[in-house]
N, C-alpha and C positions, 0 to 999 in steps of 0.2 A: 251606398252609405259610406261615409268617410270614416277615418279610424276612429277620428273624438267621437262621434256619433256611436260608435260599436263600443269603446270603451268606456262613454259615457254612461249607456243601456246595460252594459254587464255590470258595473257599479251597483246601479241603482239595482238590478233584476237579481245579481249573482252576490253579492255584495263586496267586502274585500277579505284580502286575506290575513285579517288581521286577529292575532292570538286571541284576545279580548273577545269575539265574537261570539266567543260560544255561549250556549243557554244553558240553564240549571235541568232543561227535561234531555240533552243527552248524557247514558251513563259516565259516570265518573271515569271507570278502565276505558273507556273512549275514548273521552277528552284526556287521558292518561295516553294513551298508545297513539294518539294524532297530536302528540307534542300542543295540544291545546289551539289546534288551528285546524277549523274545520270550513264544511262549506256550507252555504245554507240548502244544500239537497240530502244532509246529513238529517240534519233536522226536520225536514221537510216527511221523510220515509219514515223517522222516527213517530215523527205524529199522525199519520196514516197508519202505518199499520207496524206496531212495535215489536210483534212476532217475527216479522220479515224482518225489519231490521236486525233482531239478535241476530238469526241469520246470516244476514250480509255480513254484518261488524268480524263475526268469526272467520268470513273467508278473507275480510280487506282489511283488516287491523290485528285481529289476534295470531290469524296462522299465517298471513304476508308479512309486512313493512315492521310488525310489530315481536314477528315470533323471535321465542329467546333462545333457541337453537340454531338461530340463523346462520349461516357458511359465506355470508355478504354482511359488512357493515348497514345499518340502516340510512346514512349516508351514501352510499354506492346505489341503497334503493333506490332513494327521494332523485339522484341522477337519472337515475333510468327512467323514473317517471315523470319528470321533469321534462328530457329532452323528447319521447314519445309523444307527452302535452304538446310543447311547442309544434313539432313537425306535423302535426293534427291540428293546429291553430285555435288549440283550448287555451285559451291564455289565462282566464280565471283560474284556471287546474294548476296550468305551470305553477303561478303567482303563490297558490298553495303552498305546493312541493318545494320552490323556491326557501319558502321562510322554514319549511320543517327539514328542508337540507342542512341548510344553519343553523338554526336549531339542535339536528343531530348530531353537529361537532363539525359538521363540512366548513371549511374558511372558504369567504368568496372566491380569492385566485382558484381554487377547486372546482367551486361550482362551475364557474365560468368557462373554466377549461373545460369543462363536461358538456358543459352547454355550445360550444365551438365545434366540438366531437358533433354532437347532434345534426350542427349545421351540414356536416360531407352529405346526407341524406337530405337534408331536409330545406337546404338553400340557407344565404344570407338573412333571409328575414329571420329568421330564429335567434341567430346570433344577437341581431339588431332588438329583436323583444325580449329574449333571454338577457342582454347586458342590462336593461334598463329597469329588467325586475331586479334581481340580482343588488345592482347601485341602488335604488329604490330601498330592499330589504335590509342590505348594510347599510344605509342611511337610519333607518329607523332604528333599527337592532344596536346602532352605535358601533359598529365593524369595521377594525381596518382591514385593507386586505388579504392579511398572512393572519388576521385574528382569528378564533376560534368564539363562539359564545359560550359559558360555563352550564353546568347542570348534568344531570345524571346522565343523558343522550350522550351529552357532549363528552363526559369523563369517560361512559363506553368506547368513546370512537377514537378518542388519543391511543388505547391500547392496543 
């Protein structure tokens, strides 16, 4: 299967990563603590079985990426989970973590550098997917490269 073909099918299957996406059936502190950019397996668990999901949401939103005692920027997260997506060739995951790194306050030269890091493990192609999310997500987000995006994440993480 060729990459269009793989990226094509993760569009259509996974959807994209785009803020907008989210539905009115997951909780509000949800789509609060995933900076409003979720995935559609979020939702999917959500409507299956809502007990499991609180659940989940408390170990992968409220006490990880999202906790407010945190000793790591939420920015240095969305890195870590970024470049482990990539080197695992989740690229819908990345593409995620990508816009809520930004999101968080991270400037692309950031991201990208983190995502270059990623590559000593995990080869060239990471670099090569991680740059094009990255320009992709600045692209959209309207970001120059030393930009930051504004909002509460983002005013956390200047500090």
């Amino acid at each position: 299967m060729s990459a269009e073909i793989g990226d094509a099918f993760n569009r259509e299957i996974l959807g994209s990563a785009d803020a907008a996406a989210t539905t009115s059936e997951l909780p509000d502190d949800f789509r609060r603590e995933t900076l409003g950019v979720t995935h559609p397996g979020h939702e999917a668990v959500m409507a299956l079985d809502p007990e499991y999901f609180s659940a989940l949401k408390n170990y992968y939103s409220t006490w990880t990426i999202s906790r407010k005692d945190a000793a790591i920027p939420r920015s240095v997260m969305e890195f870590i989970i970024t470049g482990i997506l990539l080197t695992q060739g989740k690229m819908h995951g990345a593409r995620v973590h990508v816009r809520r790194a930004l999101l968080a306050g991270a400037t692309p030269r950031e991201l990208f550098q983190a995502i270059a890091v990623a590559g000593i493990p995990g080869g060239v192609p990471v670099i090569w997917h991680g740059a094009a999310m990255v320009k992709a997500e600045m692209d959209e987000l309207g970001l120059k490269i030393d930009e930051r995006t504004s909002g509460p994440e983002a005013e956390n993480a200047k500090d």
